[in-house]
C-alpha positions, 0 to 999 in steps of 0.5 A: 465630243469624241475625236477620230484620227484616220490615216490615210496611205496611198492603196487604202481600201476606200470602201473601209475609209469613207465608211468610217468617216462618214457614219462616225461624223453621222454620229457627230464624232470629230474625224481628222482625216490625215495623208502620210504625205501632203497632196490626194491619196489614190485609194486601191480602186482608184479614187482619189481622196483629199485629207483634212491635213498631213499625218506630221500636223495631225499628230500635234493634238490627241484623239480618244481613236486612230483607225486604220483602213485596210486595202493593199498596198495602203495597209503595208504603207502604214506598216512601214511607217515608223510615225503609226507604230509610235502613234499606236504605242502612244494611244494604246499607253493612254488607255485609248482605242485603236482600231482597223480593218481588212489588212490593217490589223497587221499593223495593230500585230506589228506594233504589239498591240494584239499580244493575248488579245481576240483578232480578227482581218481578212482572210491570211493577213494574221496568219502566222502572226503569234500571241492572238487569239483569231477570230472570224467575227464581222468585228471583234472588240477586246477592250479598246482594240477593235479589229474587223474583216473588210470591206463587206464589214466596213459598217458594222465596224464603224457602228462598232466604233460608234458605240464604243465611243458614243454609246449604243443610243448614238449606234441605233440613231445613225443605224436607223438613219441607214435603212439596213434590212433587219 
C-alpha cells in the first residue's frame, strides 16, 4: 500500500488538506496527517484539524508522497520550516513524488524542486520565481512532481495523486464513488 505524508501548518487551506486526505484514504492509500507542532491546527477559515502525529515522529518512516496544502498563512509556515525543505530535498533524491497546491507550490520553488519543470498555483504565488515553466492548468504533472491551483482544484489534484500512485483503475473507482457531473 502506498503512503502519504501531509503536513499540516497552523492557516493551511482546510478545503485542499480534507480533500486529499480523504479521497486518497477513498483509495486505500496509507495517509499520516503530521502537525509541525503538537496539539489541533487552525486551518484559514477557522476549523480546526487534529493530526495523526507531529511532524518530528512522522519523518521517522519513508513515504512514496508528501503533499503540502496550500492556504496563508500555513503555506509561508511550511516554507519557513527548515524540516520541509530537507523532507522535500530527501523525497525528491529518492525518485519519490512531491506534490502541492494553492500557495504551497512555492515551497516546491524554494526547495529547488521546480528548476526546468511545468508548474502551476494560484494566481502570483510563482510570480517572479525563475526556472519554471508556468502553467494554468487545474493540476500539472511533470514527472513526480505535481503542483495544483486551489481549492476549486482541490479534487482533481487529489484524483490526480490517485493516479500516480495507485493507477488510473483506483482514480475511476473513487471518482465514481463522488457522483461528479460529467
Amino acid at each position: 500500500m502506498a503512503s502519504v505524508l501531509v503536513p499540516l501548518a497552523q492557516g493551511c487551506e482546510e478545503l485542499e488538506a480534507v480533500t486529499v486526505i480523504d479521497l486518497l484514504r477513498r483509495a486505500a492509500i496509507e495517509v499520516v496527517t503530521a502537525g509541525l507542532d503538537e496539539g489541533p491546527v487552525r486551518a484559514s477559515r477557522g476549523v480546526v484539524l487534529v493530526p495523526d502525529t507531529t511532524l518530528d515522529e512522522a519523518l521517522e518512516r519513508d513515504y512514496d508522497m508528501v503533499v503540502l496544502p496550500g492556504g496563508l498563512p500555513g503555506a509561508e509556515h511550511l516554507n519557513a520550516d527548515p524540516r520541509i525543505r530537507r523532507l522535500l530535498r530527501d523525497m525528491a533524491a529518492a525518485g519519490r513524488y512531491t506534490a502541492a497546491i494553492c500557495a504551497a507550490p512555492k515551497v516546491l520553488a524554494d526547495a529547488g524542486l521546480l528548476d526546468g519543470r511545468r508548474a502551476t498555483s494560484f494566481p502570483g504565488v510563482l510570480d517572479g520565481v525563475g526556472g519554471l515553466s508556468y502553467v494554468e492548468q487545474p493540476v500539472v504533472r511533470d514527472g513526480r512532481v505535481i503542483t495544483s491551483r486551489g481549492p476549486g482544484t482541490a479534487m482533481d489534484f487529489a484524483l490526480a495523486l490517485i493516479e500516480s500512485l495507485a493507477g488510473k483503475d483506483a482514480r475511476d473507482q473513487v471518482e465514481a464513488g463522488l457522483q461528479r457531473p460529467a
